[in-house]
PDB file of N, CA, C and O in Angstrom:
ATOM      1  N   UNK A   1     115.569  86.500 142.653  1.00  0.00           N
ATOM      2  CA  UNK A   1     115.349  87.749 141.952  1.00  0.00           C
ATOM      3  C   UNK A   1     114.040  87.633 141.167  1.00  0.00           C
ATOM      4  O   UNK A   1     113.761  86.603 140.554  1.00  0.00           O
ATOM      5  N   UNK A   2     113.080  88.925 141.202  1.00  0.00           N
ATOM      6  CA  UNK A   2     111.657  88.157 140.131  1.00  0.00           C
ATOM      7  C   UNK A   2     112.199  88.915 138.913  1.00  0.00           C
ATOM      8  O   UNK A   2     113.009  89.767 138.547  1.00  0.00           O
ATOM      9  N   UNK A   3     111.248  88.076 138.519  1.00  0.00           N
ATOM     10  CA  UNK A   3     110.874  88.359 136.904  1.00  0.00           C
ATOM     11  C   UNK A   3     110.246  89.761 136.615  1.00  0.00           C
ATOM     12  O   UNK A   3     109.650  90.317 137.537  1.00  0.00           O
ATOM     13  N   UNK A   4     110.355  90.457 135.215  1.00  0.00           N
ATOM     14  CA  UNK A   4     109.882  91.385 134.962  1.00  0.00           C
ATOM     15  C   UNK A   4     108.537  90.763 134.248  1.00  0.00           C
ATOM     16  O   UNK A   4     108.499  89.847 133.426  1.00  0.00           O
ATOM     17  N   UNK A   5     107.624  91.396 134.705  1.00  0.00           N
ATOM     18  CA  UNK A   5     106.510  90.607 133.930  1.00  0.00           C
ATOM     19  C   UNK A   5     106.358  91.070 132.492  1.00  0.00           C
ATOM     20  O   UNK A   5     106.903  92.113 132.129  1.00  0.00           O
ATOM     21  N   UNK A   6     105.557  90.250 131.576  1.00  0.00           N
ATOM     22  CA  UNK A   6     105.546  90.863 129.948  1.00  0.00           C
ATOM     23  C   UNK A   6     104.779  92.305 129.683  1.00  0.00           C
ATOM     24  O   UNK A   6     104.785  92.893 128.602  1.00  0.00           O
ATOM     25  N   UNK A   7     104.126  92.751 130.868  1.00  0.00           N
ATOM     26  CA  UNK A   7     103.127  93.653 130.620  1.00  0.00           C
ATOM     27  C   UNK A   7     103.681  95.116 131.149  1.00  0.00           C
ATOM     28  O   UNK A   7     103.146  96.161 131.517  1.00  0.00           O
ATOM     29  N   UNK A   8     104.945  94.670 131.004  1.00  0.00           N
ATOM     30  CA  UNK A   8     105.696  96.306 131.187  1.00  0.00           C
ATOM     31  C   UNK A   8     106.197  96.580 133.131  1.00  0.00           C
ATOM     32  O   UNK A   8     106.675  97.664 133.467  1.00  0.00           O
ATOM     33  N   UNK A   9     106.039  95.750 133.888  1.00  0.00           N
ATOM     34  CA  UNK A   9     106.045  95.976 134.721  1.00  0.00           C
ATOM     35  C   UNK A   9     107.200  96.862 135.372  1.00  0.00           C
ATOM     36  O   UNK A   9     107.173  97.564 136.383  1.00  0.00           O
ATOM     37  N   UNK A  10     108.222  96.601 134.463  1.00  0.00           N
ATOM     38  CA  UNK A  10     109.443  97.593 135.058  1.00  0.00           C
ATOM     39  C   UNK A  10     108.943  99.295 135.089  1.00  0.00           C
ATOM     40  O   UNK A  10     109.825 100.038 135.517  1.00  0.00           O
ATOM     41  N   UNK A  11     108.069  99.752 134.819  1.00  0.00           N
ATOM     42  CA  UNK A  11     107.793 100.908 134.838  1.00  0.00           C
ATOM     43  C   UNK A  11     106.704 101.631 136.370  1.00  0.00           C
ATOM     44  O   UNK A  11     106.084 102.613 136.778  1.00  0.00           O
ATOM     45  N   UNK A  12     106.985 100.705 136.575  1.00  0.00           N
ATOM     46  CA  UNK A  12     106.653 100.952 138.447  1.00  0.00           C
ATOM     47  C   UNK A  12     107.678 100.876 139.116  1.00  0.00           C
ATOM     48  O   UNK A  12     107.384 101.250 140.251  1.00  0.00           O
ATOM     49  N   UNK A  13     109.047 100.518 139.042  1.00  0.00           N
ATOM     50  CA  UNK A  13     110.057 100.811 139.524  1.00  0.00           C
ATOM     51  C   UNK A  13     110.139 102.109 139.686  1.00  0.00           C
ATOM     52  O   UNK A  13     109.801 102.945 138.848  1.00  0.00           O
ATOM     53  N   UNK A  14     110.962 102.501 141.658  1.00  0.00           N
ATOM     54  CA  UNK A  14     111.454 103.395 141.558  1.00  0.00           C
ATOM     55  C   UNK A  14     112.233 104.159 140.482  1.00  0.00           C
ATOM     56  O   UNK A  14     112.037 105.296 140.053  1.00  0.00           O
ATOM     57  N   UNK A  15     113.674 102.765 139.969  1.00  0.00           N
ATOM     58  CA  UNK A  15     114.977 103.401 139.281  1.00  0.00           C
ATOM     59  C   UNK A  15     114.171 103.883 138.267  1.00  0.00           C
ATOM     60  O   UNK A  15     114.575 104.918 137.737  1.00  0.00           O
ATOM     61  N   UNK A  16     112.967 103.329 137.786  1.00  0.00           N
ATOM     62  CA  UNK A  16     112.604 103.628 136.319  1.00  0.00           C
ATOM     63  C   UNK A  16     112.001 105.198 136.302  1.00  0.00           C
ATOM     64  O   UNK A  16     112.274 106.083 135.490  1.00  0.00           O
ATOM     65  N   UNK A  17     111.216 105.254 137.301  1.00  0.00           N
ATOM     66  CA  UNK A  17     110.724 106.409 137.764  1.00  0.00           C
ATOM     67  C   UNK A  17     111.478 107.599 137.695  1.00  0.00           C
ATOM     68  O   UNK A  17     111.025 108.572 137.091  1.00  0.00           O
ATOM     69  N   UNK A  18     112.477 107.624 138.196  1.00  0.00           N
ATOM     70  CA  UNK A  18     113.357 108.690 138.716  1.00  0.00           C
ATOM     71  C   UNK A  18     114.610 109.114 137.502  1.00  0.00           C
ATOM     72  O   UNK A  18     115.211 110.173 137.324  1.00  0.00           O
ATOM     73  N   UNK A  19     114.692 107.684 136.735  1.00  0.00           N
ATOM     74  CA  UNK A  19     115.465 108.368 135.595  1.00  0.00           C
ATOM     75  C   UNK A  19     114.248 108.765 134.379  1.00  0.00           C
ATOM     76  O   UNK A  19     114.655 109.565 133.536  1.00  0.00           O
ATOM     77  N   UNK A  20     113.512 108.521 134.293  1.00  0.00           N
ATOM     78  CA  UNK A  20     112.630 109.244 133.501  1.00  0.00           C
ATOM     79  C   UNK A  20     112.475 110.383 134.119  1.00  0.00           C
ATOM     80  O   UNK A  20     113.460 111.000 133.713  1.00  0.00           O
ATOM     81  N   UNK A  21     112.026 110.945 134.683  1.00  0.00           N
ATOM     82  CA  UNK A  21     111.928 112.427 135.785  1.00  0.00           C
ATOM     83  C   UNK A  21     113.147 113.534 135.656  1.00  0.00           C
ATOM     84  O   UNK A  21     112.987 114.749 135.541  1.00  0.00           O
ATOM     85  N   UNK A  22     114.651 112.685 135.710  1.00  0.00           N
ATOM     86  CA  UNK A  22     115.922 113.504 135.367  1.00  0.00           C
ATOM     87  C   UNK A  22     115.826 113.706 134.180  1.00  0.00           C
ATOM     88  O   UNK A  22     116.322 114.719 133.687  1.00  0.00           O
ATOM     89  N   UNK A  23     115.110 112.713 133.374  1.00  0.00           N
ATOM     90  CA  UNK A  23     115.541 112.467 131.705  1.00  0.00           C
ATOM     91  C   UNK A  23     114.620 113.956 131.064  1.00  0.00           C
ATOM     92  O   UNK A  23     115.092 114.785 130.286  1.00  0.00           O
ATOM     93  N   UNK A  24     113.013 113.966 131.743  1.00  0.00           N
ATOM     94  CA  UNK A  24     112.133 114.600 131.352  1.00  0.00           C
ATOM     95  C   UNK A  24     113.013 116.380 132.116  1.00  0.00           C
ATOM     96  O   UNK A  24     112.861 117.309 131.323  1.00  0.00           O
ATOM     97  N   UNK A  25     113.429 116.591 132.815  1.00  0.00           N
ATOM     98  CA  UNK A  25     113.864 117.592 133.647  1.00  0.00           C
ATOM     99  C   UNK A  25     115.291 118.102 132.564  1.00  0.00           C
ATOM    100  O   UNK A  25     115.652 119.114 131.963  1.00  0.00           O
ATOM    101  N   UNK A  26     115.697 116.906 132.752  1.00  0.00           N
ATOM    102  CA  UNK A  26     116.789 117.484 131.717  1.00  0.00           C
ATOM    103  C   UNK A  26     116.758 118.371 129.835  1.00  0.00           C
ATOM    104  O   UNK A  26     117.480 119.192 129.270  1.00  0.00           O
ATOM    105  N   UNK A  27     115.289 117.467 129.396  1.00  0.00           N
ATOM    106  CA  UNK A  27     115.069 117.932 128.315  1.00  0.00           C
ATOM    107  C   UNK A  27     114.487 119.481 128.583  1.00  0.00           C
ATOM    108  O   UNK A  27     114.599 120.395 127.767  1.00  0.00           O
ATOM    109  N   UNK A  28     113.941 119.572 129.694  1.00  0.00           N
ATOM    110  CA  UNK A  28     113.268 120.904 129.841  1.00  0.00           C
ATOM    111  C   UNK A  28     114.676 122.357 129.916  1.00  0.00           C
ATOM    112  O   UNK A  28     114.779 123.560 129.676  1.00  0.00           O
ATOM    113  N   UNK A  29     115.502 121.210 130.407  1.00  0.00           N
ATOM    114  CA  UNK A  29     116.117 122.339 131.017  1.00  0.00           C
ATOM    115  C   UNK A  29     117.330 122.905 129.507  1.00  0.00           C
ATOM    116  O   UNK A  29     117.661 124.075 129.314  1.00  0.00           O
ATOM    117  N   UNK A  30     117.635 122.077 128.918  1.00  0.00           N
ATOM    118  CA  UNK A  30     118.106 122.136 127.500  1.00  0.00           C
ATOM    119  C   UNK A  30     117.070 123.632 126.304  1.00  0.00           C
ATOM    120  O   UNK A  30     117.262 124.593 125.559  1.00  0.00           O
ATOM    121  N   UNK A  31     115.948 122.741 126.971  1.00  0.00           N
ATOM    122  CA  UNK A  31     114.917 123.348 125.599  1.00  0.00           C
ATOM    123  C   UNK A  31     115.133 125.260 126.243  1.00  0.00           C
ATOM    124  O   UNK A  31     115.284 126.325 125.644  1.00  0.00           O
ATOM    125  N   UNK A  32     115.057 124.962 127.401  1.00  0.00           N
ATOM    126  CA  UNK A  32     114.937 126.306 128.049  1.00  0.00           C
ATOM    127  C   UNK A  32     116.104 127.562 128.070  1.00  0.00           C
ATOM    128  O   UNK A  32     115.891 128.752 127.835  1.00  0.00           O
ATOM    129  N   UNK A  33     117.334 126.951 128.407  1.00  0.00           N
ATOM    130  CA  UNK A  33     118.805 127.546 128.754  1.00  0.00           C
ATOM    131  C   UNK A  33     119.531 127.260 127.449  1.00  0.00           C
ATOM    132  O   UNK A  33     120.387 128.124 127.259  1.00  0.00           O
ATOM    133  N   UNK A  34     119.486 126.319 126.456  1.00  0.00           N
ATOM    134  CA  UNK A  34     120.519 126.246 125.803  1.00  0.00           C
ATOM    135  C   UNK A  34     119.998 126.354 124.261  1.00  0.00           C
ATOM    136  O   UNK A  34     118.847 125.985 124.027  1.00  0.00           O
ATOM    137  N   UNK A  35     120.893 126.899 123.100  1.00  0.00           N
ATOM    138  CA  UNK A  35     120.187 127.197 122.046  1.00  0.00           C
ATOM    139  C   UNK A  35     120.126 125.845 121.417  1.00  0.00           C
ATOM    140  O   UNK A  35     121.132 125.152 121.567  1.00  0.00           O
ATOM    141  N   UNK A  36     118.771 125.164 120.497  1.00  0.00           N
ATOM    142  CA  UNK A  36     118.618 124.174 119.918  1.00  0.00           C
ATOM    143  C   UNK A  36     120.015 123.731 118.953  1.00  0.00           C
ATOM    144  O   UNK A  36     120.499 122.614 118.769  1.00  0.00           O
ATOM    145  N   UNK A  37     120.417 124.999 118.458  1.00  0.00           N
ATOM    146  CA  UNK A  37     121.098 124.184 117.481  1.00  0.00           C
ATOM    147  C   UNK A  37     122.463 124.007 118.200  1.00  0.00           C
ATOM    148  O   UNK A  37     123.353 124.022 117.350  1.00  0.00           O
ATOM    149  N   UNK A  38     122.851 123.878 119.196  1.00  0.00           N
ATOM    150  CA  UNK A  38     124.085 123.852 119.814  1.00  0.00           C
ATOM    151  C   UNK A  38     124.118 121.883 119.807  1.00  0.00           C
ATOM    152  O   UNK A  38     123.126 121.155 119.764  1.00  0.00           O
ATOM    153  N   UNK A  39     125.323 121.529 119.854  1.00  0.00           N
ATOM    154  CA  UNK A  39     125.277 120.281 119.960  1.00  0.00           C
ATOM    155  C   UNK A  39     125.281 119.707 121.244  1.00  0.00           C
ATOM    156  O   UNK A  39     125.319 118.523 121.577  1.00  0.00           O
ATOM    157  N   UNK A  40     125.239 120.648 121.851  1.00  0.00           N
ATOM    158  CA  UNK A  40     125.616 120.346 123.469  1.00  0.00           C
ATOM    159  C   UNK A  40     123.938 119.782 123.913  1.00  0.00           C
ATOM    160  O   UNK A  40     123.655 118.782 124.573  1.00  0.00           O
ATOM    161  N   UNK A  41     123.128 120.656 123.386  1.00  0.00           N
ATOM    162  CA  UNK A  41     121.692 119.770 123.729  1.00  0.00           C
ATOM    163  C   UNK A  41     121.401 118.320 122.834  1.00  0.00           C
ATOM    164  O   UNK A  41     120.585 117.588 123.394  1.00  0.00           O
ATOM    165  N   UNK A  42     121.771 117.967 121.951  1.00  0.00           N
ATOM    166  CA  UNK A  42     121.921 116.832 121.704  1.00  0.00           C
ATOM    167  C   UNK A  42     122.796 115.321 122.362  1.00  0.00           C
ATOM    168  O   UNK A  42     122.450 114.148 122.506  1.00  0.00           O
ATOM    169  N   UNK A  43     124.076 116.096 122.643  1.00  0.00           N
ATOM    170  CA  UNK A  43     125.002 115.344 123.687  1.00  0.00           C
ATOM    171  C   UNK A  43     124.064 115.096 125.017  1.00  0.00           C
ATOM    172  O   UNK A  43     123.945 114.008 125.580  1.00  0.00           O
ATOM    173  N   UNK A  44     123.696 115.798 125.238  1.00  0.00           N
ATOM    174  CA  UNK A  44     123.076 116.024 126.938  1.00  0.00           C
ATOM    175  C   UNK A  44     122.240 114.992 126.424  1.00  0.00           C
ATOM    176  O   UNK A  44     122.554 113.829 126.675  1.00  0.00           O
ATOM    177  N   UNK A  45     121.042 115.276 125.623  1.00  0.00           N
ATOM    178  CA  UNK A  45     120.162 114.019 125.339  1.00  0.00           C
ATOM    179  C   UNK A  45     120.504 112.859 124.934  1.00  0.00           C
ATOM    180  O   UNK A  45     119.498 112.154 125.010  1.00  0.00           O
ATOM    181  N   UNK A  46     121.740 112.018 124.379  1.00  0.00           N
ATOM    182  CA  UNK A  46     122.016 111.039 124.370  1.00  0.00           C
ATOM    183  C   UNK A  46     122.700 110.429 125.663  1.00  0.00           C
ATOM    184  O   UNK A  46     122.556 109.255 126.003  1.00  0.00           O
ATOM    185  N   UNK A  47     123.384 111.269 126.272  1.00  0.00           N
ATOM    186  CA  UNK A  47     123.913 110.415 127.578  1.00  0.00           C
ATOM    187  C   UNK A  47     122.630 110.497 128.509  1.00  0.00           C
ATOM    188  O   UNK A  47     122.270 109.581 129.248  1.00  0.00           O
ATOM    189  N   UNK A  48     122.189 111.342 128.415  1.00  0.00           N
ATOM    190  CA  UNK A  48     120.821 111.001 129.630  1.00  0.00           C
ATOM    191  C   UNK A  48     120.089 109.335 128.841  1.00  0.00           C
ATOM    192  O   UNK A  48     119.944 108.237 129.378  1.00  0.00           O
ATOM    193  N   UNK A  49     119.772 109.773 127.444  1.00  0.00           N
ATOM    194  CA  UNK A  49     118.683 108.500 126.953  1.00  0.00           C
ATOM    195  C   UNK A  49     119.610 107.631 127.316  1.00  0.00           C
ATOM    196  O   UNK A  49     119.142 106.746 128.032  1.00  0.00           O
ATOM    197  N   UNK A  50     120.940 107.518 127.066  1.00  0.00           N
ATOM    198  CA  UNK A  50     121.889 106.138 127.493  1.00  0.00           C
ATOM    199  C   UNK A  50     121.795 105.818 129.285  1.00  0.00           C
ATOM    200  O   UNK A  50     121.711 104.657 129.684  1.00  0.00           O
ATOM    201  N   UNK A  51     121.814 106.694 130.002  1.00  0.00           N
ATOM    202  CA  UNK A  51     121.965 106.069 131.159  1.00  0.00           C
ATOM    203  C   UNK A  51     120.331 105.900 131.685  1.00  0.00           C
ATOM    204  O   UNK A  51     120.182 105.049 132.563  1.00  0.00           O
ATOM    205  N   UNK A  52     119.366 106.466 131.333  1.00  0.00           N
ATOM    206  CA  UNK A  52     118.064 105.762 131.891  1.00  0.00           C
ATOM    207  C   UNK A  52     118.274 104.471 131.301  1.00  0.00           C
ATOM    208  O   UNK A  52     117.653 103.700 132.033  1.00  0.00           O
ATOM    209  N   UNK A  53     118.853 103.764 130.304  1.00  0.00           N
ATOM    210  CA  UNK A  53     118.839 102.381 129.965  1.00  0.00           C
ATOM    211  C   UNK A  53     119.817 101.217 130.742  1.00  0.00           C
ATOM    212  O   UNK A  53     119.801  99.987 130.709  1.00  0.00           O
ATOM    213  N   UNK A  54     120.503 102.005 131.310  1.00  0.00           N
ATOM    214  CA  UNK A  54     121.309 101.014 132.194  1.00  0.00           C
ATOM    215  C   UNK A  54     120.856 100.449 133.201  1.00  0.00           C
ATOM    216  O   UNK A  54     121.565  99.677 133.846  1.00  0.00           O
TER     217      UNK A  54
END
């Protein structure tokens, strides 16, 4: 298995790629359809920020 190098290299990953992309898609789609102060756009943004980290 390699190493992640110190200079950030995990961010050329596909997985990394693609959950940033849902993550960024998802905030759009919150900011857009749902009212800020609802908690439901906050929920949405913590399980997304939690699963791009897995």
């Amino acid at each position: 298995m390699g190493r992640i190098r110190k200079s950030g290299g995990y961010r050329g990953l596909a997985t990394f790629q693609t959950s940033t992309l849902i993550y960024d898609a998802m905030v759009w789609f919150c900011e857009k359809f749902i009212d800020r102060r609802s908690r439901t756009v906050d929920q949405m943004v913590q399980a997304e920020r939690s699963a791009e980290h897995c």
